[in-house]
PDBQT receptor file of N, H, CA, C and O in Angstrom, charges set to zero:
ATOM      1  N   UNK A   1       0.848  -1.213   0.000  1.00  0.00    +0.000 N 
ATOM      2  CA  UNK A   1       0.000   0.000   0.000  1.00  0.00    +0.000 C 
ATOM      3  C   UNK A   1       0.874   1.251   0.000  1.00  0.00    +0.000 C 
ATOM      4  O   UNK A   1       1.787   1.475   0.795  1.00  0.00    +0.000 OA
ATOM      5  N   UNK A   2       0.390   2.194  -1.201  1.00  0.00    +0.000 N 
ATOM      6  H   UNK A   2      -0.351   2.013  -1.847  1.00  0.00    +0.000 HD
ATOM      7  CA  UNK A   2       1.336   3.463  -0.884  1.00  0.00    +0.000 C 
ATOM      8  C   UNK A   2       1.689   4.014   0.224  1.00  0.00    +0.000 C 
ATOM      9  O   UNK A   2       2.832   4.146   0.661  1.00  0.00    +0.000 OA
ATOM     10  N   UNK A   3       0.534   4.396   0.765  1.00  0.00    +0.000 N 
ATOM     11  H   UNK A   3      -0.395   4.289   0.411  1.00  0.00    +0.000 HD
ATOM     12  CA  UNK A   3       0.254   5.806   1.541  1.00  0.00    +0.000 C 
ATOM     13  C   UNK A   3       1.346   5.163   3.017  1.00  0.00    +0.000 C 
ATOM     14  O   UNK A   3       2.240   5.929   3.376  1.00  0.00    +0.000 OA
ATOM     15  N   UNK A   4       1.222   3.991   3.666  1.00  0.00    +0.000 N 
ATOM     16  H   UNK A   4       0.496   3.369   3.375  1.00  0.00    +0.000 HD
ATOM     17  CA  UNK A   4       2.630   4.242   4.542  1.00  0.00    +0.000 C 
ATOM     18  C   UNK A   4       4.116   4.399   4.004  1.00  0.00    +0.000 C 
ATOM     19  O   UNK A   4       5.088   4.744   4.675  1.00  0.00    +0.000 OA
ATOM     20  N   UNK A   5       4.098   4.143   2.934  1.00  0.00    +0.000 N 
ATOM     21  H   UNK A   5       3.308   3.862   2.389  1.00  0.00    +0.000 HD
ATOM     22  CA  UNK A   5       5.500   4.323   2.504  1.00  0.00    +0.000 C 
ATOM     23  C   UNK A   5       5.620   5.489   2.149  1.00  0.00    +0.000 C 
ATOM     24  O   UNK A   5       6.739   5.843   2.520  1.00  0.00    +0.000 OA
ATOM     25  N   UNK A   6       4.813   6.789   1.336  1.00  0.00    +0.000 N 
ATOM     26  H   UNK A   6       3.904   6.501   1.035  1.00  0.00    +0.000 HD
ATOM     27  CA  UNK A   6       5.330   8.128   1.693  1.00  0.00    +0.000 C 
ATOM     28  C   UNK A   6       4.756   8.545   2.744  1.00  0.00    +0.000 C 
ATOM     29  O   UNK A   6       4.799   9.763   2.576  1.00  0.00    +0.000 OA
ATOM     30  N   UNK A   7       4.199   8.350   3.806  1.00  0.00    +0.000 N 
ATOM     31  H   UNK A   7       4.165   7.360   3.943  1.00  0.00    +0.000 HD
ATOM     32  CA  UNK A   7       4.420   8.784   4.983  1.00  0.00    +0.000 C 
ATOM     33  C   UNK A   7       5.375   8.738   5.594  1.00  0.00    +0.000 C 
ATOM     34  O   UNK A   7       5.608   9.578   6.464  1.00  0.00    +0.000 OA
ATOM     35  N   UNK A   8       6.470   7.414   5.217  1.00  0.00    +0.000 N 
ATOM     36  H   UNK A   8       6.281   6.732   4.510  1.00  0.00    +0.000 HD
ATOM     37  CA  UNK A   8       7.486   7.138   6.224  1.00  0.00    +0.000 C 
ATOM     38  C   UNK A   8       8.978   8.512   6.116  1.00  0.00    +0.000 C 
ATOM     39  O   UNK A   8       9.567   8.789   7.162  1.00  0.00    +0.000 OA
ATOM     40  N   UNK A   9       9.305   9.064   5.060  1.00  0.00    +0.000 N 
ATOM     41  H   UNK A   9       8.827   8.838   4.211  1.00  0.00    +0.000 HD
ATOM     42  CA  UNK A   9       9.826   9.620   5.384  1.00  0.00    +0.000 C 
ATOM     43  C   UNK A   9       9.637  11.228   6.375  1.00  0.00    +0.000 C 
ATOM     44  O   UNK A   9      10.481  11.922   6.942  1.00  0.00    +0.000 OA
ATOM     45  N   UNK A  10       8.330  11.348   6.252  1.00  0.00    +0.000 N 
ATOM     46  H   UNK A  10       7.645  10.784   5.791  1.00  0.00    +0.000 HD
ATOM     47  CA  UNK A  10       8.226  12.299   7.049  1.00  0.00    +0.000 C 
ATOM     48  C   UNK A  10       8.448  11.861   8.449  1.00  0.00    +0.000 C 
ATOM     49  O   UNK A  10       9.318  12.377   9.151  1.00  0.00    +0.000 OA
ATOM     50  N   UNK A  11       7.588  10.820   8.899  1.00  0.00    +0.000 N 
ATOM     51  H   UNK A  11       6.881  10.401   8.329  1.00  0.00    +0.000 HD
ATOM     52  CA  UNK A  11       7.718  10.516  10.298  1.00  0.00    +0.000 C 
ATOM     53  C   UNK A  11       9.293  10.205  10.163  1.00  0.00    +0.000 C 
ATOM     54  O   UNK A  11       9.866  10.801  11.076  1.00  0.00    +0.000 OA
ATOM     55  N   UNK A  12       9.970   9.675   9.567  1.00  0.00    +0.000 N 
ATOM     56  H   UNK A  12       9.505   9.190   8.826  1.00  0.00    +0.000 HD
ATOM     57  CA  UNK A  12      11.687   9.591  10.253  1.00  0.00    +0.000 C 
ATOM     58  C   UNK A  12      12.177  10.924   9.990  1.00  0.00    +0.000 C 
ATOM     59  O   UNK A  12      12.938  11.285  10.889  1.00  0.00    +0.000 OA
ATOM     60  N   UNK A  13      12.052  11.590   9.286  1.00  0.00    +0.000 N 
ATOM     61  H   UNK A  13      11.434  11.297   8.557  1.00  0.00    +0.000 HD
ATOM     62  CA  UNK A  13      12.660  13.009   9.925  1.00  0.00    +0.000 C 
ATOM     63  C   UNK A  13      11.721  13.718  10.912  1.00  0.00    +0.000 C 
ATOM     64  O   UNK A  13      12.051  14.858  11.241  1.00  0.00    +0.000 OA
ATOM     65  N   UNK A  14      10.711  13.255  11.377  1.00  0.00    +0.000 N 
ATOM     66  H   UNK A  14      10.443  12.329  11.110  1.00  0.00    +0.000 HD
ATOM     67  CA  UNK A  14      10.317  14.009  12.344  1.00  0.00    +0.000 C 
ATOM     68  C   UNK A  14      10.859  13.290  13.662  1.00  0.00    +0.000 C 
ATOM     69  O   UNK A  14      11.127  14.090  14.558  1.00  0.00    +0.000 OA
ATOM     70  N   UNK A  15      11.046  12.134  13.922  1.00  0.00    +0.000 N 
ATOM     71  H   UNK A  15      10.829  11.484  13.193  1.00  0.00    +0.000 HD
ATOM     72  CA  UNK A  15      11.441  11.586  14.701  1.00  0.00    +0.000 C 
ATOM     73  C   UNK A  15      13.298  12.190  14.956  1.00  0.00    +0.000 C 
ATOM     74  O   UNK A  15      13.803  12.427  16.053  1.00  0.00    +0.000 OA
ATOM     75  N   UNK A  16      14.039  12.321  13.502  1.00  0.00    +0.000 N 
ATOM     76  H   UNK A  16      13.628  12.129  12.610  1.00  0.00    +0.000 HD
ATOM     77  CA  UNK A  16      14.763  12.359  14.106  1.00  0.00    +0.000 C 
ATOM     78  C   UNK A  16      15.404  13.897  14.511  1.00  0.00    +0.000 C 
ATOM     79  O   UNK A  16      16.481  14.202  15.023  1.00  0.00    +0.000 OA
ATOM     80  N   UNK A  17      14.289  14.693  14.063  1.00  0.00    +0.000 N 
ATOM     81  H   UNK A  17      13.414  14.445  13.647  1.00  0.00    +0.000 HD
ATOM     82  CA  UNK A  17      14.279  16.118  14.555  1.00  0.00    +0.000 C 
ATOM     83  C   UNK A  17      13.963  15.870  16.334  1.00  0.00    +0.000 C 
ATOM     84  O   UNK A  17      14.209  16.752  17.157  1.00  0.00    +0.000 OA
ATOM     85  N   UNK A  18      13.699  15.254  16.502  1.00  0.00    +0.000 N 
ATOM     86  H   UNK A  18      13.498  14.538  15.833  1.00  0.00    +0.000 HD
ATOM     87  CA  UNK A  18      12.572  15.640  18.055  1.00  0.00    +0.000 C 
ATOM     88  C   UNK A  18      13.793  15.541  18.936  1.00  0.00    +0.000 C 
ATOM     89  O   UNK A  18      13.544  16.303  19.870  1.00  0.00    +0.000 OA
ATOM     90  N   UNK A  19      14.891  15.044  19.117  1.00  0.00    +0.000 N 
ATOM     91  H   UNK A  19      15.093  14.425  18.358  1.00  0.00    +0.000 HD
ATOM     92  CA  UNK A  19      15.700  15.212  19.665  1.00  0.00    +0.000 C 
ATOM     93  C   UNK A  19      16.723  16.376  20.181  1.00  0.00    +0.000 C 
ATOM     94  O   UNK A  19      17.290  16.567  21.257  1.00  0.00    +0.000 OA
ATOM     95  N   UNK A  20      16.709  16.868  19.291  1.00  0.00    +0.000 N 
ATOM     96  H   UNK A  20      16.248  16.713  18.417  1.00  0.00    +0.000 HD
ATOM     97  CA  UNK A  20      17.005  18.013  19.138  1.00  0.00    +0.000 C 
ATOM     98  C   UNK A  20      16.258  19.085  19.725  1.00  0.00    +0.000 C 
ATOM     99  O   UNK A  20      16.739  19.959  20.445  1.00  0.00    +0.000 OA
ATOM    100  N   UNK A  21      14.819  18.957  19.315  1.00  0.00    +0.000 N 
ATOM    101  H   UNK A  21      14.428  18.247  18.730  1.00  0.00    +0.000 HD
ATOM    102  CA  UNK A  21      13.942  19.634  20.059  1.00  0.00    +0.000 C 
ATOM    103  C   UNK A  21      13.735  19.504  21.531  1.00  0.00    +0.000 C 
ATOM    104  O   UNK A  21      13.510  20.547  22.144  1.00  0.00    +0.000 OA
ATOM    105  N   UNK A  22      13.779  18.328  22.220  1.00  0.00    +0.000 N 
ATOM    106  H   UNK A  22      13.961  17.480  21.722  1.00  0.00    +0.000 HD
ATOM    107  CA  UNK A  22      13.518  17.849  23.073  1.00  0.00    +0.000 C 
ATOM    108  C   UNK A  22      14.611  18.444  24.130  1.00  0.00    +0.000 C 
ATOM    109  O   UNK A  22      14.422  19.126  25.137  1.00  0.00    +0.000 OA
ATOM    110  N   UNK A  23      16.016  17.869  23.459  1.00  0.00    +0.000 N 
ATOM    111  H   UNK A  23      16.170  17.315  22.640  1.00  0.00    +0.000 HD
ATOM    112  CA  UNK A  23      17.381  18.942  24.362  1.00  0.00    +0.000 C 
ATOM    113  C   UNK A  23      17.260  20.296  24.758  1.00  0.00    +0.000 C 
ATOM    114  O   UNK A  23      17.612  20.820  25.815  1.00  0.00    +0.000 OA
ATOM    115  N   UNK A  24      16.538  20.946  23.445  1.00  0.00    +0.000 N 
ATOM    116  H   UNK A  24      16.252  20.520  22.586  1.00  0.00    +0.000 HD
ATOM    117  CA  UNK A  24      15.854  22.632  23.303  1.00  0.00    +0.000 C 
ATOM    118  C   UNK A  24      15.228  22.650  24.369  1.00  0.00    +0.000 C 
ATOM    119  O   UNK A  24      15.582  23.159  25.433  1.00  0.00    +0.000 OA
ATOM    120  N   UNK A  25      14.399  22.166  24.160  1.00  0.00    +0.000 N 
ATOM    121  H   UNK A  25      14.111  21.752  23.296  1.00  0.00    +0.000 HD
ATOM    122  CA  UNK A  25      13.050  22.652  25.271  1.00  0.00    +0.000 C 
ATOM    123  C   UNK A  25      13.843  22.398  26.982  1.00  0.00    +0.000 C 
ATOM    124  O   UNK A  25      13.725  23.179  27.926  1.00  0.00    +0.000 OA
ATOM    125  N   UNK A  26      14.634  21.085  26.979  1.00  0.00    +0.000 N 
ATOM    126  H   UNK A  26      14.729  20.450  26.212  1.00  0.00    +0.000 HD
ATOM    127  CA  UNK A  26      15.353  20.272  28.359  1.00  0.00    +0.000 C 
ATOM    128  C   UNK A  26      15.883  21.883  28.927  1.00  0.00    +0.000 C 
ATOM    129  O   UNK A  26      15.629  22.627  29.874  1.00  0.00    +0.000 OA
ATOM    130  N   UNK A  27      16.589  21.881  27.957  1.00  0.00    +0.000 N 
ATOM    131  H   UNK A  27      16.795  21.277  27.188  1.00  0.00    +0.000 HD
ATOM    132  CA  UNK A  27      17.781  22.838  28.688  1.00  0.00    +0.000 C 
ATOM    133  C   UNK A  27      17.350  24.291  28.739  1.00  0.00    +0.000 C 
ATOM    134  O   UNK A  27      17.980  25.204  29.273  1.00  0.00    +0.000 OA
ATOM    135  N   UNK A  28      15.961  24.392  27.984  1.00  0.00    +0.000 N 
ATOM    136  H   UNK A  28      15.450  23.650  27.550  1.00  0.00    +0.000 HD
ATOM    137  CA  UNK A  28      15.673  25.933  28.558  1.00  0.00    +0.000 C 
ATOM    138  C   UNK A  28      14.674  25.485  29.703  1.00  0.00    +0.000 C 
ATOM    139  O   UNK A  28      14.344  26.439  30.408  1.00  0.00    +0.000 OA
ATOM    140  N   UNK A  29      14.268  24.615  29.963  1.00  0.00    +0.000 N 
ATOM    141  H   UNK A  29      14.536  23.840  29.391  1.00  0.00    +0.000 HD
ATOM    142  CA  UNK A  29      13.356  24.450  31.517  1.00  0.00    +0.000 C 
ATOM    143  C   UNK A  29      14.332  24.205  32.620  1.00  0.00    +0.000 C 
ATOM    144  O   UNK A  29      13.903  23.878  33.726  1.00  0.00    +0.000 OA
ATOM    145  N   UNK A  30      15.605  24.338  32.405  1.00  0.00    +0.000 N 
ATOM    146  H   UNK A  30      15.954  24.603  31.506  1.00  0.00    +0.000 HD
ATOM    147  CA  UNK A  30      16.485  23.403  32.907  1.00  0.00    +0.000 C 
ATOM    148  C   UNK A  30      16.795  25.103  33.728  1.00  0.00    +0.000 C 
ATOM    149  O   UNK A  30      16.579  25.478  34.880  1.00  0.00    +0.000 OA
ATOM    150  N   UNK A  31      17.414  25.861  32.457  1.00  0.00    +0.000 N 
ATOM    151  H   UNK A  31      17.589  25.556  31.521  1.00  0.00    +0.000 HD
ATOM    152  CA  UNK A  31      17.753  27.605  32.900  1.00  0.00    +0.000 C 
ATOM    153  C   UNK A  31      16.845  28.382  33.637  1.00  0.00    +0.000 C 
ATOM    154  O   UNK A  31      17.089  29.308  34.411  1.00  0.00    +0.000 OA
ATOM    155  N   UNK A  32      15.602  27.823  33.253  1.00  0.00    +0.000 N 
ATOM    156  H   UNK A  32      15.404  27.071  32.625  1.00  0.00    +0.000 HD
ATOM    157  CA  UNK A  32      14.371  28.593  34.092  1.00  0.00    +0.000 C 
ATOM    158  C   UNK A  32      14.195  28.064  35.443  1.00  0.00    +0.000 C 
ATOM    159  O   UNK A  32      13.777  28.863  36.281  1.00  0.00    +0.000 OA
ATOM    160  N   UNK A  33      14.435  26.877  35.805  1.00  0.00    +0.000 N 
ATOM    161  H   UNK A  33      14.774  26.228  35.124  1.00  0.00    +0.000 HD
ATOM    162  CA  UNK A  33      14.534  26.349  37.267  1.00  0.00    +0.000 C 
ATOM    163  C   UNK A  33      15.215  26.659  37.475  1.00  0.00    +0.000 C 
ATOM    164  O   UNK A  33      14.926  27.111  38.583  1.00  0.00    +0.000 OA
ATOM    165  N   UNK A  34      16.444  26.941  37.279  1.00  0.00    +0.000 N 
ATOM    166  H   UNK A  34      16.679  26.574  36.379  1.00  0.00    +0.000 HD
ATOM    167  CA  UNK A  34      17.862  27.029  38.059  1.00  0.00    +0.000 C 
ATOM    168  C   UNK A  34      17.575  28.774  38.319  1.00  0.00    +0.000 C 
ATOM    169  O   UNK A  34      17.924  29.341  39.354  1.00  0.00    +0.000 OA
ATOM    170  N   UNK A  35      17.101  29.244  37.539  1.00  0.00    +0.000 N 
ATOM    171  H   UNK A  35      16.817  28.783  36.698  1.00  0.00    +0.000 HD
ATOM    172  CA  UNK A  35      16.976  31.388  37.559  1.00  0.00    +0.000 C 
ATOM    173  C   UNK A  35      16.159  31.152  38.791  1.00  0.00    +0.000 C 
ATOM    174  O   UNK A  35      16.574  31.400  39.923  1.00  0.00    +0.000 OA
ATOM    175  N   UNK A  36      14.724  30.557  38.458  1.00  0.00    +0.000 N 
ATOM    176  H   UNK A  36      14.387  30.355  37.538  1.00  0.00    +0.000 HD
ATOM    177  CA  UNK A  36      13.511  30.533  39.542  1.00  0.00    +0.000 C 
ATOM    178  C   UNK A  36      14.488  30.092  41.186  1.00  0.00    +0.000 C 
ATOM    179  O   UNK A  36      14.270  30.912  42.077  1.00  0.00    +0.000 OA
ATOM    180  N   UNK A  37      15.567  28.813  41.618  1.00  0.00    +0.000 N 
ATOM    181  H   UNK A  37      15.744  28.147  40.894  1.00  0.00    +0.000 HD
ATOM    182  CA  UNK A  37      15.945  28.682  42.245  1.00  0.00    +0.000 C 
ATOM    183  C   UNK A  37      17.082  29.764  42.846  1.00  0.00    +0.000 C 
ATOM    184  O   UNK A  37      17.313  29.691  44.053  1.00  0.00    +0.000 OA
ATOM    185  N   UNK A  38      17.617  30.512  42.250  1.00  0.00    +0.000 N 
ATOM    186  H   UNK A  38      17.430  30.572  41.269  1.00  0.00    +0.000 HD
ATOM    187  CA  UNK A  38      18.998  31.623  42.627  1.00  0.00    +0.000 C 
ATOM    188  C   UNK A  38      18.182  32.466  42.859  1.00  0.00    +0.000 C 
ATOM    189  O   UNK A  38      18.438  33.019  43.928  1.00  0.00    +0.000 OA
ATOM    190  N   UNK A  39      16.617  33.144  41.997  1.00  0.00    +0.000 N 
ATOM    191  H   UNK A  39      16.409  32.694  41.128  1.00  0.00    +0.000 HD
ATOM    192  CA  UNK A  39      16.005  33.890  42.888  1.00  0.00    +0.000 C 
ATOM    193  C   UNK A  39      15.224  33.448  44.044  1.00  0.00    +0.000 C 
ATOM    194  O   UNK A  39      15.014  34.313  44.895  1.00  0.00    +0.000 OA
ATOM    195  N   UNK A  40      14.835  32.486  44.211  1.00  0.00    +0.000 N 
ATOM    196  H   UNK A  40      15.005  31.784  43.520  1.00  0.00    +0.000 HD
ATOM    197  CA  UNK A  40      14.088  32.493  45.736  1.00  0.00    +0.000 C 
ATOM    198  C   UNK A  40      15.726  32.300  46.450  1.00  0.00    +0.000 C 
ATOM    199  O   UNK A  40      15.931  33.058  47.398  1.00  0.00    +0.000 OA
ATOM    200  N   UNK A  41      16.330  31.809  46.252  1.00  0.00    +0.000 N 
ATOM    201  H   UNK A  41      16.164  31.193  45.483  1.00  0.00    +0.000 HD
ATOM    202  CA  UNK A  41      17.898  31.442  47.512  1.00  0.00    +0.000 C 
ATOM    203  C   UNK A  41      17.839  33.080  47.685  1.00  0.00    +0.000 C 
ATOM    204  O   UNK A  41      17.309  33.553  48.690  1.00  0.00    +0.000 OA
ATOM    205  N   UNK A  42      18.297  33.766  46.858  1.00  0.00    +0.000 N 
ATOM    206  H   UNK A  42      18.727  33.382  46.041  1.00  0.00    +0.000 HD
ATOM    207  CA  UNK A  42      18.481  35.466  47.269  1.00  0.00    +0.000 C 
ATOM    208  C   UNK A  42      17.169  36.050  47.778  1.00  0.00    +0.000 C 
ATOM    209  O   UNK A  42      17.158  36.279  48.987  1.00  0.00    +0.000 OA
ATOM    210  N   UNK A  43      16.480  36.227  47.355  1.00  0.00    +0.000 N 
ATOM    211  H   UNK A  43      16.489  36.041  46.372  1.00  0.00    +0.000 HD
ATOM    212  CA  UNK A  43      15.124  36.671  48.438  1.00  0.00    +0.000 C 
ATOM    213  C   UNK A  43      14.858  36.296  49.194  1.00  0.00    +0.000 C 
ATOM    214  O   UNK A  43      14.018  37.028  49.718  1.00  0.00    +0.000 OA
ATOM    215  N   UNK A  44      15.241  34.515  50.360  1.00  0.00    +0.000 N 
ATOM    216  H   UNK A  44      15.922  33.920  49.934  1.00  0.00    +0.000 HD
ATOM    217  CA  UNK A  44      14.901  33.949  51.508  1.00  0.00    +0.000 C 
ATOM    218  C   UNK A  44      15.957  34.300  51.920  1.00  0.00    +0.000 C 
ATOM    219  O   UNK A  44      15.635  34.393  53.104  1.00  0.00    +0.000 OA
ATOM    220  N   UNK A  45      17.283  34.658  51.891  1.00  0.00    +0.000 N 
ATOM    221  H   UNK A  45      17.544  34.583  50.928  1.00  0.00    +0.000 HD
ATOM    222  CA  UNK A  45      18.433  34.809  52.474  1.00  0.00    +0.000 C 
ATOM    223  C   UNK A  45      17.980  35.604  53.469  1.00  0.00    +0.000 C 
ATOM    224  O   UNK A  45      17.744  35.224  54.616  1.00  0.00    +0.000 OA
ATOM    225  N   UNK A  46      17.841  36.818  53.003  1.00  0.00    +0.000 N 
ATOM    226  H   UNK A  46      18.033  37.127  52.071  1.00  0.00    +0.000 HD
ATOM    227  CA  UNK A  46      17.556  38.283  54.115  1.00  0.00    +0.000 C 
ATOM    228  C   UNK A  46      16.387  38.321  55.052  1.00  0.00    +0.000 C 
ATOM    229  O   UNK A  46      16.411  39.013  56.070  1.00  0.00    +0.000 OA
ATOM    230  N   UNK A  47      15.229  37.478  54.665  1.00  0.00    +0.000 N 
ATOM    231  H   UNK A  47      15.210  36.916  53.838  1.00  0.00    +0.000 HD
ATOM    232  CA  UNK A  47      14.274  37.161  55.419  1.00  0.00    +0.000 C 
ATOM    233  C   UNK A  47      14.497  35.782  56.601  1.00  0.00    +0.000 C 
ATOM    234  O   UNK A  47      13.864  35.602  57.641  1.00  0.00    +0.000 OA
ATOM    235  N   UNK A  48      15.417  35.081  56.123  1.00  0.00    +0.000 N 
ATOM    236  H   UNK A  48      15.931  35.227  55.278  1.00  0.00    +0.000 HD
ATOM    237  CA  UNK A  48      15.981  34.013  57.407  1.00  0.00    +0.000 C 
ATOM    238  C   UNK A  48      16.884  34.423  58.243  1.00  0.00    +0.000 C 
ATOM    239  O   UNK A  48      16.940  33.855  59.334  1.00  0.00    +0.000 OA
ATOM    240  N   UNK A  49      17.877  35.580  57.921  1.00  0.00    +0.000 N 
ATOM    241  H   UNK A  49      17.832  36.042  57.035  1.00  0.00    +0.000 HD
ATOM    242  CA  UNK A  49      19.144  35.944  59.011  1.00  0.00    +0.000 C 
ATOM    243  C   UNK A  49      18.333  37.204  59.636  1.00  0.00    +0.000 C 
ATOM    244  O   UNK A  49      18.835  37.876  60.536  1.00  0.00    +0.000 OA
TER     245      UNK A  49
């Protein structure tokens, strides 16, 4: 049957895009926890001493 066989190259380059994407997205949630964490450490500092 045609229709999975030109489907297939889309799904393998989409598959093997997503990785890439996936690191993307990792490592900017990754920068936003770590910002969100250095600001609460500096704003609880002065309110605990």
């Amino acid at each position: 049957s045609p229709a999975p066989a030109q489907a297939t190259p889309d799904f393998t380059s989409t598959l093997e895009g997503l990785p890439a994407k996936l690191k993307e997205f990792g490592s900017t949630l990754e920068d936003k926890a770590r910002a969100a964490i250095e600001h609460i450490k500096q704003s609880d500092l002065p309110a605990k001493t």
